[in-house]
GUKOL-982303 format. One record per residue: residue in three letters; x, y, z of N, C-alpha, C in turn; chain; residue number from 1. Coordinates in nm, 2 decimals. Example, Ala and Ser with C-alpha at 12.3 -4.5 7.8 and 13.67 -1.06 7.14 Angstrom:
# GUKOL-982303
<site code="Ala" n_c1="1.32" n_c2="-0.57" n_c3="0.78" ca_c1="1.23" ca_c2="-0.45" ca_c3="0.78" c_c1="1.32" c_c2="-0.33" c_c3="0.78" unit="A" pos="1"/>
<site code="Ser" n_c1="1.28" n_c2="-0.22" n_c3="0.71" ca_c1="1.37" ca_c2="-0.11" ca_c3="0.71" c_c1="1.29" c_c2="0.00" c_c3="0.79" unit="A" pos="2"/>
# end
This chain:
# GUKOL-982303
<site code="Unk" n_c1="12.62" n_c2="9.50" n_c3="16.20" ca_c1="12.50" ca_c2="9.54" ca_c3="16.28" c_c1="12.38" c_c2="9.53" c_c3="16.20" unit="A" pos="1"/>
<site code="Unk" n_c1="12.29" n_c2="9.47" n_c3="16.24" ca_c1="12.13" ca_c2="9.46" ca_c3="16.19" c_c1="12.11" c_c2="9.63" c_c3="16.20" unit="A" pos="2"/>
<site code="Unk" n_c1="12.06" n_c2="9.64" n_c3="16.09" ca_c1="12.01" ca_c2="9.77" ca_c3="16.10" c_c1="11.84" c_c2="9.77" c_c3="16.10" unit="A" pos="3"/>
<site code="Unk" n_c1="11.79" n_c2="9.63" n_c3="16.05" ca_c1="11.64" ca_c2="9.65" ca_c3="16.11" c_c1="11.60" c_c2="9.55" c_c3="16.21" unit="A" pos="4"/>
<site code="Unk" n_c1="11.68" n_c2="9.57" n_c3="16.31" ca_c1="11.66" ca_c2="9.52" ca_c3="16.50" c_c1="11.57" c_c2="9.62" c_c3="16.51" unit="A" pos="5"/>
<site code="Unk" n_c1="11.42" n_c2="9.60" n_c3="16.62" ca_c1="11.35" ca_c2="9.68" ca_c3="16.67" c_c1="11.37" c_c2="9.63" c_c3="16.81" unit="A" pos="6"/>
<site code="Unk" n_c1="11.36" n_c2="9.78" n_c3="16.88" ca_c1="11.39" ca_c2="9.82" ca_c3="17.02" c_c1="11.29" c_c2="9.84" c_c3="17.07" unit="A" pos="7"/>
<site code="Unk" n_c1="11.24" n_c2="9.77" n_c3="17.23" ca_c1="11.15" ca_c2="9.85" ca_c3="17.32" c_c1="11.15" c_c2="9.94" c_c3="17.38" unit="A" pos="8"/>
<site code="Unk" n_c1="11.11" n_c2="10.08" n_c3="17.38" ca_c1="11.11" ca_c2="10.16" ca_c3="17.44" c_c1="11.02" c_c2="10.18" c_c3="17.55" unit="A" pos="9"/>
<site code="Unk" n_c1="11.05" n_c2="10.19" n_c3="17.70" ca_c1="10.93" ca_c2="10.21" ca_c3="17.77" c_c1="10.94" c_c2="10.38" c_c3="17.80" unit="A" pos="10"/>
<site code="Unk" n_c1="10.86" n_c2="10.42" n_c3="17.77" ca_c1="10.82" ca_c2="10.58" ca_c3="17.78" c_c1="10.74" c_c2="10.61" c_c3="17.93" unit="A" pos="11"/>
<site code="Unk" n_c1="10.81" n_c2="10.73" n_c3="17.97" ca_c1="10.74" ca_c2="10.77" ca_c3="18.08" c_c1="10.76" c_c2="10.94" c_c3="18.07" unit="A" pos="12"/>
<site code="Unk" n_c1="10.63" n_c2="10.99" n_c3="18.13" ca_c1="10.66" ca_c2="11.15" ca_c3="18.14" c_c1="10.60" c_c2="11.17" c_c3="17.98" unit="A" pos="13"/>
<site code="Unk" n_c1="10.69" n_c2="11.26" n_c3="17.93" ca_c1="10.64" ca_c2="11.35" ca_c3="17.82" c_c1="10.65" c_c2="11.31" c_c3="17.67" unit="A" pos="14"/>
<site code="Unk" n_c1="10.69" n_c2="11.17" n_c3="17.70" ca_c1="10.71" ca_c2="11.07" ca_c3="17.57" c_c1="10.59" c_c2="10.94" c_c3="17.58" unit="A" pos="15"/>
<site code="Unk" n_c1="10.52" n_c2="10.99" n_c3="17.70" ca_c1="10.42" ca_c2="10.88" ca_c3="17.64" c_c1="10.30" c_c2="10.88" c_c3="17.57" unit="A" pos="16"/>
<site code="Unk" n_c1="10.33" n_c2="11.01" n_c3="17.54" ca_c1="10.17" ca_c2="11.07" ca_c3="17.40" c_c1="10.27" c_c2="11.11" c_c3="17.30" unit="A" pos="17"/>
<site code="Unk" n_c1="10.23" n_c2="11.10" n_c3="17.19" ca_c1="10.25" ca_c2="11.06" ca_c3="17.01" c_c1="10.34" c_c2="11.20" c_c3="17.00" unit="A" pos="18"/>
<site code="Unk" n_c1="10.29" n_c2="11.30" n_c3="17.04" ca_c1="10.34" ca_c2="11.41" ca_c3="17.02" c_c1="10.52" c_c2="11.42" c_c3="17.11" unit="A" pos="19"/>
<site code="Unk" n_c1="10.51" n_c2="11.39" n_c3="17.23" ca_c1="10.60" ca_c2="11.44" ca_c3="17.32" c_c1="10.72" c_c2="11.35" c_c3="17.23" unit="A" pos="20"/>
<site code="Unk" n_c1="10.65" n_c2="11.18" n_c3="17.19" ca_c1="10.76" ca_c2="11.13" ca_c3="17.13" c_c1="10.83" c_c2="11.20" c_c3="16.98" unit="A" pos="21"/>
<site code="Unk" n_c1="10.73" n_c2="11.23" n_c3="16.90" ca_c1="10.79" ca_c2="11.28" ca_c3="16.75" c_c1="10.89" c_c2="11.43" c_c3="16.73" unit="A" pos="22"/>
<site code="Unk" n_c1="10.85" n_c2="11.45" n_c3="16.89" ca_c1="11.00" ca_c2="11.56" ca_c3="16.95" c_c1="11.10" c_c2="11.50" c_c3="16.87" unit="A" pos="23"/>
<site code="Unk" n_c1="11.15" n_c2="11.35" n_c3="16.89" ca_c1="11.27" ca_c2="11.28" ca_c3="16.86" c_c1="11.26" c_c2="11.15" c_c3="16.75" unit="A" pos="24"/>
<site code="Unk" n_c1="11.16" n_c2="11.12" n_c3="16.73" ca_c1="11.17" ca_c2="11.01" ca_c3="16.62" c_c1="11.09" c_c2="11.10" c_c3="16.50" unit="A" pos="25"/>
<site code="Unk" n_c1="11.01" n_c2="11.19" n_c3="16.50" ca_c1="10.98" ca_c2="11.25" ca_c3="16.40" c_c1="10.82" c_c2="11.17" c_c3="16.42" unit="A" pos="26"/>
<site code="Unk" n_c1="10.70" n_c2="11.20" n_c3="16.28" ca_c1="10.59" ca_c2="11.14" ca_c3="16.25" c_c1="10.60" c_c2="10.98" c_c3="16.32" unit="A" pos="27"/>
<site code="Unk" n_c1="10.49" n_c2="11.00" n_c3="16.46" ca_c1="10.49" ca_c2="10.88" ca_c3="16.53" c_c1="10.42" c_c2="10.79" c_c3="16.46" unit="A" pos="28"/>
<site code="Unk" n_c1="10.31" n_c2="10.80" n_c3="16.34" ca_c1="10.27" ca_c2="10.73" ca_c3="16.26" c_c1="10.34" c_c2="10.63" c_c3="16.22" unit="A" pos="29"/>
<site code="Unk" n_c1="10.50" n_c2="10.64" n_c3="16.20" ca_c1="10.59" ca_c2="10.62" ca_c3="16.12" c_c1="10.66" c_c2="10.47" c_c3="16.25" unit="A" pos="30"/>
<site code="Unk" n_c1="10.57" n_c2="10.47" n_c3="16.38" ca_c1="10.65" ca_c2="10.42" ca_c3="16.43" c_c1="10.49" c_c2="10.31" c_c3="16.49" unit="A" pos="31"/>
<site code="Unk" n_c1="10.53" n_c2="10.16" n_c3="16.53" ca_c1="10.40" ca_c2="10.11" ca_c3="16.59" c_c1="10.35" c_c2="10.18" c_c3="16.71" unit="A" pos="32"/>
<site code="Unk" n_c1="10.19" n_c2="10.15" n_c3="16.73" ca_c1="10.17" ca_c2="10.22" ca_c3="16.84" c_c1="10.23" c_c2="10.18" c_c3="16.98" unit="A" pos="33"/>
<site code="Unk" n_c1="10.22" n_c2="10.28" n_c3="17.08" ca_c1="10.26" ca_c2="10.24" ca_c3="17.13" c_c1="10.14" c_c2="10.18" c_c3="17.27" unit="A" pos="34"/>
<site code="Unk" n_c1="10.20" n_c2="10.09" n_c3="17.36" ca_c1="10.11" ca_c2="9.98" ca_c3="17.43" c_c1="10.14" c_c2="10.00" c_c3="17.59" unit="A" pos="35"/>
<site code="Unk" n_c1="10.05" n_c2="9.97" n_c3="17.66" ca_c1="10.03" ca_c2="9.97" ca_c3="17.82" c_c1="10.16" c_c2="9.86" c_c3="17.88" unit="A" pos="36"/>
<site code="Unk" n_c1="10.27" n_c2="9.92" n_c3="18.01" ca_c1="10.33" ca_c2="9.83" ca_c3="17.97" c_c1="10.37" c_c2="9.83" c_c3="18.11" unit="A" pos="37"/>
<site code="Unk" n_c1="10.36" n_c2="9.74" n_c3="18.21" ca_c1="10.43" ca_c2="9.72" ca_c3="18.31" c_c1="10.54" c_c2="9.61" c_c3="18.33" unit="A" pos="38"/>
<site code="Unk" n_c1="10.60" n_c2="9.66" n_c3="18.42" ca_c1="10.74" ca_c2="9.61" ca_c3="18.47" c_c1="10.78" c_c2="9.59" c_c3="18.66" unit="A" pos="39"/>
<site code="Unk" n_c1="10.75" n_c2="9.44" n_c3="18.69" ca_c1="10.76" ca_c2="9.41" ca_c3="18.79" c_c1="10.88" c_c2="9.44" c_c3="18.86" unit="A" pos="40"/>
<site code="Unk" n_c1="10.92" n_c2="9.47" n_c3="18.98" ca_c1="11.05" ca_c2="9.51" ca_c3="19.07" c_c1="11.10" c_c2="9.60" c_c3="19.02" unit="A" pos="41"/>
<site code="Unk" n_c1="11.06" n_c2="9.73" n_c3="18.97" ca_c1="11.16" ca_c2="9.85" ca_c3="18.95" c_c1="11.05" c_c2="9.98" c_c3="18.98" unit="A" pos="42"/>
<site code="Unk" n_c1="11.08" n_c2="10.05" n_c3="18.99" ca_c1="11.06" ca_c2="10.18" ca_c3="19.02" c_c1="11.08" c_c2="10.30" c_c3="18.96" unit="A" pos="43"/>
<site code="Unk" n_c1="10.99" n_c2="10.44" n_c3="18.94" ca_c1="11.06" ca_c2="10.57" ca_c3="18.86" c_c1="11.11" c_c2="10.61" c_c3="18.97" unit="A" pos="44"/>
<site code="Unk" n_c1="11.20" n_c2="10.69" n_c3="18.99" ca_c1="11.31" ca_c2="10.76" ca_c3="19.09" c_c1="11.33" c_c2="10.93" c_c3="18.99" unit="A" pos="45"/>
<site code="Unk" n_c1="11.23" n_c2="11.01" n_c3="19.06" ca_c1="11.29" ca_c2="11.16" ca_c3="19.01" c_c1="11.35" c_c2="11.19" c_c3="19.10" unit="A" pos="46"/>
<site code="Unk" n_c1="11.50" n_c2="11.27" n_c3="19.06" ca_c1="11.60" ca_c2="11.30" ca_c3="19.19" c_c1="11.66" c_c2="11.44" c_c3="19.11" unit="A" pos="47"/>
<site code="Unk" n_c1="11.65" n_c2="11.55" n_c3="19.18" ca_c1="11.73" ca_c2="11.66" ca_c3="19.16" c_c1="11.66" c_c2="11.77" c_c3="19.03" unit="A" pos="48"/>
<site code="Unk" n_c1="11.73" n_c2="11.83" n_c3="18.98" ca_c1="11.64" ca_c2="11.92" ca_c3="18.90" c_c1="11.73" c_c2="11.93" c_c3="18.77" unit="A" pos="49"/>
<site code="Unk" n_c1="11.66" n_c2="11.96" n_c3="18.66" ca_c1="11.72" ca_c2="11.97" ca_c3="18.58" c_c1="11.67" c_c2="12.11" c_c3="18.48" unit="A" pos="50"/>
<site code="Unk" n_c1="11.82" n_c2="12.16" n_c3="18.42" ca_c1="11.75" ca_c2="12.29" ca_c3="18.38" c_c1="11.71" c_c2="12.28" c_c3="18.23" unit="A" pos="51"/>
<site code="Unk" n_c1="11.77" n_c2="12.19" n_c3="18.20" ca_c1="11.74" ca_c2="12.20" ca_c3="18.03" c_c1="11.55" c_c2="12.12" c_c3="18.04" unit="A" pos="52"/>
<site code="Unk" n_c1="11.53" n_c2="12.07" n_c3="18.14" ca_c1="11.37" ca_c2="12.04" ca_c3="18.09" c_c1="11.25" c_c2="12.11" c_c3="18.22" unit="A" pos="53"/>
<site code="Unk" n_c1="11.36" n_c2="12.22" n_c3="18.31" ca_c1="11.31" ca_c2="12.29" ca_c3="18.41" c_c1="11.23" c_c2="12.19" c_c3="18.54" unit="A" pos="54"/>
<site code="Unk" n_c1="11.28" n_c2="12.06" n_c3="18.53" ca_c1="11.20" ca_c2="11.96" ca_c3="18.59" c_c1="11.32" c_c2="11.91" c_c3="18.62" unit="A" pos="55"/>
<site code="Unk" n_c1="11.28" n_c2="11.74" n_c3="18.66" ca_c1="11.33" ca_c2="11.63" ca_c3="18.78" c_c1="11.36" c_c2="11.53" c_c3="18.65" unit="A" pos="56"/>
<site code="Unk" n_c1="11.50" n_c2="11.51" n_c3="18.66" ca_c1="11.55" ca_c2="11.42" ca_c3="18.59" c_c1="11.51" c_c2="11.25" c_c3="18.66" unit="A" pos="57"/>
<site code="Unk" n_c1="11.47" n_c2="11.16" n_c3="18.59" ca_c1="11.43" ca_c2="11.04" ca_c3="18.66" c_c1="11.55" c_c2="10.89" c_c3="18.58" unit="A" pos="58"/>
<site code="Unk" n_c1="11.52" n_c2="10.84" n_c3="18.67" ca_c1="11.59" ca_c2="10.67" ca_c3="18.63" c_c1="11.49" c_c2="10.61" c_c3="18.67" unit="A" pos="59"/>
<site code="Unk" n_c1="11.57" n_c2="10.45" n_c3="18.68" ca_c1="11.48" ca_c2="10.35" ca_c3="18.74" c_c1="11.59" c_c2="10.28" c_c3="18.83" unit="A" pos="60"/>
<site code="Unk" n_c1="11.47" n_c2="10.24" n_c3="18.97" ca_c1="11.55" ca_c2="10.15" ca_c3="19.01" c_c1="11.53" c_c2="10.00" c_c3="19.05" unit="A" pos="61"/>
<site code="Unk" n_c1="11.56" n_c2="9.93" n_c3="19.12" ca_c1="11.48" ca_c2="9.81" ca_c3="19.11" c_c1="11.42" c_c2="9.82" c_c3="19.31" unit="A" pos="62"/>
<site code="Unk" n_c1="11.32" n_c2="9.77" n_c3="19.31" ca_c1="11.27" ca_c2="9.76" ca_c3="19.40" c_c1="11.17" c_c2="9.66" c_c3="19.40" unit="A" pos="63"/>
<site code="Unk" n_c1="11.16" n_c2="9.53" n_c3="19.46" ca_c1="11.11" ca_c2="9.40" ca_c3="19.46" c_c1="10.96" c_c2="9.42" c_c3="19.49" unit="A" pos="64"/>
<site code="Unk" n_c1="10.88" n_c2="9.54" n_c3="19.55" ca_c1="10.71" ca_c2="9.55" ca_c3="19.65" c_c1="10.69" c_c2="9.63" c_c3="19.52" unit="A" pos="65"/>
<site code="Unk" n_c1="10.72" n_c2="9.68" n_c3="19.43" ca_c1="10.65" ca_c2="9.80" ca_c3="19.29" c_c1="10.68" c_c2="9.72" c_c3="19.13" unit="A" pos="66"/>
<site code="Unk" n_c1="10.60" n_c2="9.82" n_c3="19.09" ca_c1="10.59" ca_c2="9.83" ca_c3="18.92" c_c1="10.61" c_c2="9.92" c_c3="18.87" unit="A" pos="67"/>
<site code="Unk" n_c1="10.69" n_c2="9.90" n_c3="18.76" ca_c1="10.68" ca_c2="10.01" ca_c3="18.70" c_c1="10.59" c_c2="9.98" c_c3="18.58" unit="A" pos="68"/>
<site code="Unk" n_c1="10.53" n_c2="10.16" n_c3="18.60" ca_c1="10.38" ca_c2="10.12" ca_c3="18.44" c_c1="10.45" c_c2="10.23" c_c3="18.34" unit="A" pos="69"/>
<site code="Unk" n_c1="10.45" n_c2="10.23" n_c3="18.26" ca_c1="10.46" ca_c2="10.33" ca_c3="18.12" c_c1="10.41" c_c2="10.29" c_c3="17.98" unit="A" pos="70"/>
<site code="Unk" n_c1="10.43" n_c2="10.29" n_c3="17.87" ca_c1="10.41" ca_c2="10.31" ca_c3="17.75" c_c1="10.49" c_c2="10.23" c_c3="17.66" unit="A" pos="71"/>
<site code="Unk" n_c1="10.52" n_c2="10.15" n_c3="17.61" ca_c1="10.64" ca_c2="10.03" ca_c3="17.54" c_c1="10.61" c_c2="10.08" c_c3="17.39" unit="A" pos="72"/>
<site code="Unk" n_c1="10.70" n_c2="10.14" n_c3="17.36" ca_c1="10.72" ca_c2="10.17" ca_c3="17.17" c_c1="10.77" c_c2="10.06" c_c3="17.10" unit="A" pos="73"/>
<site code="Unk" n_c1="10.78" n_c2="10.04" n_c3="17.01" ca_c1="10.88" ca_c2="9.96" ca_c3="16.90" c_c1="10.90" c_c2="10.06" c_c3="16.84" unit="A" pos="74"/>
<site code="Unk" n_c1="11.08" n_c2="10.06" n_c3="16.86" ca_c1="11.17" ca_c2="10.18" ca_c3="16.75" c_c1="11.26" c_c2="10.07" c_c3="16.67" unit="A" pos="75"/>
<site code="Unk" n_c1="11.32" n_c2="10.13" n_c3="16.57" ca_c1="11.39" ca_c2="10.11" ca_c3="16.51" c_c1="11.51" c_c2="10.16" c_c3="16.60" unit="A" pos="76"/>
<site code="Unk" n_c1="11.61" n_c2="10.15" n_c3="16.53" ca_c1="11.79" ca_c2="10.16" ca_c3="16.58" c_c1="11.83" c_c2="10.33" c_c3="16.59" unit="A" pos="77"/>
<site code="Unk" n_c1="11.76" n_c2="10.36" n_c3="16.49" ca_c1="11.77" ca_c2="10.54" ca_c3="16.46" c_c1="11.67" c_c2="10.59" c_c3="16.52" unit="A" pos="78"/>
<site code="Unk" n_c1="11.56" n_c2="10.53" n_c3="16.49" ca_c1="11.47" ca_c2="10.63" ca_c3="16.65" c_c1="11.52" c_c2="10.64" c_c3="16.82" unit="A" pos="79"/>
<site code="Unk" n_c1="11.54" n_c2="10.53" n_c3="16.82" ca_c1="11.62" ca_c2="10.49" ca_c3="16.99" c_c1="11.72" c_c2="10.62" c_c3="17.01" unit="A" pos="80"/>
<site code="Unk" n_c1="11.83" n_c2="10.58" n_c3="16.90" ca_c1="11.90" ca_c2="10.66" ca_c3="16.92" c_c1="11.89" c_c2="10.84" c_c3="16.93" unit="A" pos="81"/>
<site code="Unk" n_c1="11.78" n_c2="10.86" n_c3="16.84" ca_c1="11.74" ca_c2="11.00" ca_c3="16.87" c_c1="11.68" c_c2="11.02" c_c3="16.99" unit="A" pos="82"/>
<site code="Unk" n_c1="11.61" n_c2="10.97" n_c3="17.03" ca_c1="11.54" ca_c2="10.94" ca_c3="17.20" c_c1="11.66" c_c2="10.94" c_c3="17.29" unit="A" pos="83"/>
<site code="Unk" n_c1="11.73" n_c2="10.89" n_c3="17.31" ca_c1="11.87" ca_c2="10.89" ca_c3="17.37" c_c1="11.94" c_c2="11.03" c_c3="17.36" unit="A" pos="84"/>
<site code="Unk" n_c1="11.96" n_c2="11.06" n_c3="17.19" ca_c1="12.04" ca_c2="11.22" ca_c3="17.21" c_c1="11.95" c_c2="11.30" c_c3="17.30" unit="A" pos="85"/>
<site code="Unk" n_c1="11.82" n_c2="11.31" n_c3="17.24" ca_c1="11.73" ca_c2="11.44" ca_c3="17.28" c_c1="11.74" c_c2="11.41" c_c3="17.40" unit="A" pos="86"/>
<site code="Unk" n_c1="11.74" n_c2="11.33" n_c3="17.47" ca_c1="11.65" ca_c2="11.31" ca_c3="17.65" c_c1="11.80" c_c2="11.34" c_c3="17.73" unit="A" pos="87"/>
<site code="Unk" n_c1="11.94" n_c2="11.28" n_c3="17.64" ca_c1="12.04" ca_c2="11.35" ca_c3="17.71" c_c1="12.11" c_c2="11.45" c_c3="17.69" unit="A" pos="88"/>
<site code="Unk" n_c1="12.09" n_c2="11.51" n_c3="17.58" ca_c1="12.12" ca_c2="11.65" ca_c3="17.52" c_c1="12.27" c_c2="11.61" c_c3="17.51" unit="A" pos="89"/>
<site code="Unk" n_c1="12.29" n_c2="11.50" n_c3="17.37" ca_c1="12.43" ca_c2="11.47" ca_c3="17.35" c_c1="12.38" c_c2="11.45" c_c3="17.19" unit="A" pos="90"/>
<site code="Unk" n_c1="12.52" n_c2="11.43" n_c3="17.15" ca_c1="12.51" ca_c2="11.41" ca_c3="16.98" c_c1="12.44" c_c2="11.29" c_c3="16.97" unit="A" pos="91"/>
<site code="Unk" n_c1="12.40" n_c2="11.26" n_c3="16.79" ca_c1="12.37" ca_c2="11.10" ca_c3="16.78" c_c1="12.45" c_c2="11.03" c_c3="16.79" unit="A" pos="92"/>
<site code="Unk" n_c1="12.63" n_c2="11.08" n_c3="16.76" ca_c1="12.74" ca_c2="10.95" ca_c3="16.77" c_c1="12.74" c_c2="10.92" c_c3="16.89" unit="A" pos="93"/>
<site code="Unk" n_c1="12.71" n_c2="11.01" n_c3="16.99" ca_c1="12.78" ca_c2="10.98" ca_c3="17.13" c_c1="12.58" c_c2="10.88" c_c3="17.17" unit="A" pos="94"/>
<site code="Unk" n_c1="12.50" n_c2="10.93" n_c3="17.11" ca_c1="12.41" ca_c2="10.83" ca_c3="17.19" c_c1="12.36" c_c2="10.68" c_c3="17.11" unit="A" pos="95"/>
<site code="Unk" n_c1="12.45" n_c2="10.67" n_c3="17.01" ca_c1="12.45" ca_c2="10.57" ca_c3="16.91" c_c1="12.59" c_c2="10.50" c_c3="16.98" unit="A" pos="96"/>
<site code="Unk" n_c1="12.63" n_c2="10.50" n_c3="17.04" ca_c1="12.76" ca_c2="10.40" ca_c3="17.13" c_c1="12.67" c_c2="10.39" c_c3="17.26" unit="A" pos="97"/>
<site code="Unk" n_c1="12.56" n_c2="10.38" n_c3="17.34" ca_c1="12.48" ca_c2="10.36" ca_c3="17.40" c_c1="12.38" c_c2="10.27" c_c3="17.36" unit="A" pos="98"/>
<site code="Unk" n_c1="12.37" n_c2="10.30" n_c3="17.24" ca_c1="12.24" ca_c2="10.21" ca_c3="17.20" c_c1="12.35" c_c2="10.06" c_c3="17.16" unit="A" pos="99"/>
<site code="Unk" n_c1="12.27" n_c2="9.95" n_c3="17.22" ca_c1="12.30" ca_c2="9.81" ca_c3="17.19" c_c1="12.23" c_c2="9.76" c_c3="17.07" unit="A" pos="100"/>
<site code="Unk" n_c1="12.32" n_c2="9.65" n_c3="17.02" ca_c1="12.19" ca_c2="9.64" ca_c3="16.91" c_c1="12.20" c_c2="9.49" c_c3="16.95" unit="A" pos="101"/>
# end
């Protein structure tokens, strides 16, 4: 496994300012900035509640008439992966078998 693959991250909600992100990768300095970033035929979808962020857990889904806009990071393999534990409140091993490289 490449361990210096970088990953796009598109951020939405509370990870798209420097702070909400370094929740999970630490000093965002540490990471490139991040960039305006749309994405043709998909959609954010908030559905149901969630208690550990007292809010609406969201996905995406595809939908051919929208865009989706958010924020596109470049992470490394170990940031991703922390972004993944934190947002699903699971370990790093279990969100490091999710991350692709």
């Amino acid at each position: 496994m490449d361990i210096h693959h970088e990953f796009r991250y598109l951020a939405y909600g509370s990870n798209l300012v420097p702070h909400g992100l370094a929740r999970y990768v630490g000093t965002v300095a540490d990471v490139a900035d991040g960039e305006h970033a749309e994405v043709p035929g998909w959609h954010l979808r908030l559905q149901g509640h969630s208690t550990r962020w007292d809010g609406s857990p969201a996905t995406i889904v595809p939908d051919p008439s929208t865009r989706l806009v958010g924020r596109a990071w470049t992470l490394d393999r170990g940031s991703l992966v922390g972004v993944v534990a934190g947002e699903a409140g699971t370990t790093a091993d279990r969100a490091a078998s999710a991350v692709e490289t």
